[in-house]
FIZALUM-68648 format. One line per field, with one value per residue (C-alpha): residue in three letters; residue number from 1; x, y, z. Coordinates in steps of 0.25 Angstrom, whole numbers, plus 5000, padded with zeros to 4 digits. Layout:
N
bakol	c(ala/...);
vexdren	c(NUM/...);
u	c(X/...);
v	c(Y/...);
w	c(Z/...);
//
This chain:
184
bakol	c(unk/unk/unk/unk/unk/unk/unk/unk/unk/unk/unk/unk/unk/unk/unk/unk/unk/unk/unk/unk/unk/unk/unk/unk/unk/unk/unk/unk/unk/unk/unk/unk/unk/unk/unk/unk/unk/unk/unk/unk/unk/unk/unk/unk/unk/unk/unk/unk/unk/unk/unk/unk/unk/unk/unk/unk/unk/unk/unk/unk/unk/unk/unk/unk/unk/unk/unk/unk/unk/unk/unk/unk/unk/unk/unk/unk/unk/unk/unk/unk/unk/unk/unk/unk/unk/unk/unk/unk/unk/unk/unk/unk/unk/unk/unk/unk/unk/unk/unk/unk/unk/unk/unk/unk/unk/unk/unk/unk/unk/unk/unk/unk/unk/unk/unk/unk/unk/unk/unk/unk/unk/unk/unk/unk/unk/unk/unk/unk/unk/unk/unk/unk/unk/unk/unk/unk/unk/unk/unk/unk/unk/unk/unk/unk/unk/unk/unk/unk/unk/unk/unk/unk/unk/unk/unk/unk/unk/unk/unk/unk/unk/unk/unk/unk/unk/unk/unk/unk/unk/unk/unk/unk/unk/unk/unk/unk/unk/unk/unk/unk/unk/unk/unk/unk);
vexdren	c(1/2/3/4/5/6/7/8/9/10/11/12/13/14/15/16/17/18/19/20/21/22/23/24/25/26/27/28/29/30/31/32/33/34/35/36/37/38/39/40/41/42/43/44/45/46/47/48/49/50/51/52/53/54/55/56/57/58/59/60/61/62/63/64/65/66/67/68/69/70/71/72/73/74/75/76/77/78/79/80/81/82/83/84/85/86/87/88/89/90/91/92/93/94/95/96/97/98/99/100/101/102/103/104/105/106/107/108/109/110/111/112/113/114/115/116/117/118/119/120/121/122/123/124/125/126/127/128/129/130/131/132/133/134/135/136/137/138/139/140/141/142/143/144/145/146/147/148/149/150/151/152/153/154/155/156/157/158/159/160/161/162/163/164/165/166/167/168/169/170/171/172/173/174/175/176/177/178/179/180/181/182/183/184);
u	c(4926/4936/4947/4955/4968/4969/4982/4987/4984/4995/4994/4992/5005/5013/5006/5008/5022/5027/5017/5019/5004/4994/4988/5003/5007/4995/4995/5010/5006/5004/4990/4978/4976/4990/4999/5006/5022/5030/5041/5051/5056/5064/5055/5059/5059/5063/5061/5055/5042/5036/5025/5024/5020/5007/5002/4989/4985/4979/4990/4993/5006/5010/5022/5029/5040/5046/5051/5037/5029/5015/5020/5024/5012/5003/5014/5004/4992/4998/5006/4989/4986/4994/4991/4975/4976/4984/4976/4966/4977/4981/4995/5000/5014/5023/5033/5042/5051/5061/5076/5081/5078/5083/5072/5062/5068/5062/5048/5048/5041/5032/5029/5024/5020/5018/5028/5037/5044/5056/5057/5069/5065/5058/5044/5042/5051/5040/5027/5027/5022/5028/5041/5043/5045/5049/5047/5036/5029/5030/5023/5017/5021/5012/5004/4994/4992/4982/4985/4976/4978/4987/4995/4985/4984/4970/4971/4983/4984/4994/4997/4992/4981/4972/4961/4969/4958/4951/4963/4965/4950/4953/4963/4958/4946/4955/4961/4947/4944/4955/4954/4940/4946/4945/4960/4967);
v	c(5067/5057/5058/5047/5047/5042/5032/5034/5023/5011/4998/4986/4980/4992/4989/4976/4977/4986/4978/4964/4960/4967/4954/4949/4962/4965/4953/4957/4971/4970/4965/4971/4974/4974/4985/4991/4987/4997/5005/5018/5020/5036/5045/5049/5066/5062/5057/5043/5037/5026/5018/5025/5037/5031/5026/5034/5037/5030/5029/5024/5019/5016/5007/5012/5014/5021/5009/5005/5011/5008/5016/5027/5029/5028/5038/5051/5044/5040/5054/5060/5049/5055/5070/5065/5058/5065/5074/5063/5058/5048/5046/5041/5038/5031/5019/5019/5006/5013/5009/5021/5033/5042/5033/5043/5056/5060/5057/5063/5077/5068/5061/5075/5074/5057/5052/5043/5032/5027/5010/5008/4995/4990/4990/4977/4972/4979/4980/4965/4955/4945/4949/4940/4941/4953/4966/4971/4957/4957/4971/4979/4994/5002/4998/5004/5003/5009/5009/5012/5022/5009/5006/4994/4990/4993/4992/4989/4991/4985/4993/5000/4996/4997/4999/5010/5019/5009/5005/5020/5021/5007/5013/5027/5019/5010/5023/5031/5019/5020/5036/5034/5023/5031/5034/5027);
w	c(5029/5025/5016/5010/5003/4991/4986/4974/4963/4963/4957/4964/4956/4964/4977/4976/4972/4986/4996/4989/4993/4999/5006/5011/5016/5024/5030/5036/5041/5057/5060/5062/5076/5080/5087/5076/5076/5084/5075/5076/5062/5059/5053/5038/5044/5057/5071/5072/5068/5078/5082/5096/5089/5083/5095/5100/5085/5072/5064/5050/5046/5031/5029/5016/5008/4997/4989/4988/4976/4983/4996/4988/4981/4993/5000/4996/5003/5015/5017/5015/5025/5034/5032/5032/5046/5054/5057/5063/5071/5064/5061/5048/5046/5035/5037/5026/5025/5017/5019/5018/5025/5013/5003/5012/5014/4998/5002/5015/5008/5003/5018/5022/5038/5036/5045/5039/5048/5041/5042/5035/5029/5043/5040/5036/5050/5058/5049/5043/5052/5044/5044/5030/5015/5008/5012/5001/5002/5018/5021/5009/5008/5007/5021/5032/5045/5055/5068/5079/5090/5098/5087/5083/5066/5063/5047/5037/5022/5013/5001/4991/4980/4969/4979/4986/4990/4996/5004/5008/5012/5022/5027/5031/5036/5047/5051/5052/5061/5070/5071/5076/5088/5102/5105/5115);
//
């Protein structure tokens, strides 16, 4: 039986308005098929968060932040994500490009078990294969990556929109995929 998490509703006005283009941002993400960039960033309850601790498992990662209203409304799913798959061994974790690790600290009850890697305004450095523009309009927020059990991008999402259970059901499907991989 398969279970999907449903989005809550946002407009495409809001979505638009953090990502700053679905069709410009997705092209910025890290390609399809490449090894997903390395990072260390301070987890928000403590410790550090890093790309060597994915490697060996399916793992999505949502790049996010707390100044974006589109993140924030899609917080709720991606934190069900989280509690859905990790018991298939799929880890899910949250990169949030806020500045301030302080911005975090009153939504931490709300992180639950997701893992929560501080990027203090980094994200875009390491996420944006472009490297150009403005923030919103150089990497939309939210996004999704699926990475394989070798750190490879399989699937990546921009955004939120109208069409947001379709998109939730793509994504789940790309990571259905990857779970049913043989392991390394």
């Amino acid at each position: 039986m398969r279970h999907y998490i449903g989005l809550p509703v946002v407009s495409l006005l809001t979505a638009v308005a953090c990502s700053g283009g679905i069709d410009g941002a997705r092209a910025t993400l890290p390609a399809l098929g490449s090894r997903a960039p390395a990072f260390a960033y301070p987890r928000t309850d403590a410790g550090t968060l890093g790309s060597t601790e994915l490697l060996g498992a399916p793992a999505v990662l949502a790049l996010w932040s707390s100044t974006c209203s589109a993140s924030l409304e899609a917080l709720s799913a991606i934190v069900a994500l989280q509690a859905e798959l990790a018991p298939l061994g799929v880890k899910v974790i949250l990169l949030a490009d806020d500045a301030e690790l302080g911005t975090l600290a009153h939504l931490q009850s709300t992180f639950g078990a997701l893992p929560v890697g501080h990027a203090a305004g980094k994200l875009k450095d390491v996420w944006s294969q472009t490297h150009l523009g403005p923030w919103r309009r150089g990497l939309g927020l939210p996004s999704f990556l699926v990475l394989d059990r070798a750190s490879t991008v399989r699937y990546t999402q921009v955004g939120i929109e109208q069409a947001r259970d379709a998109r939730l059901a793509a994504l789940r499907r790309q990571v259905d995929l990857v779970i049913a991989e043989p392991g390394l």
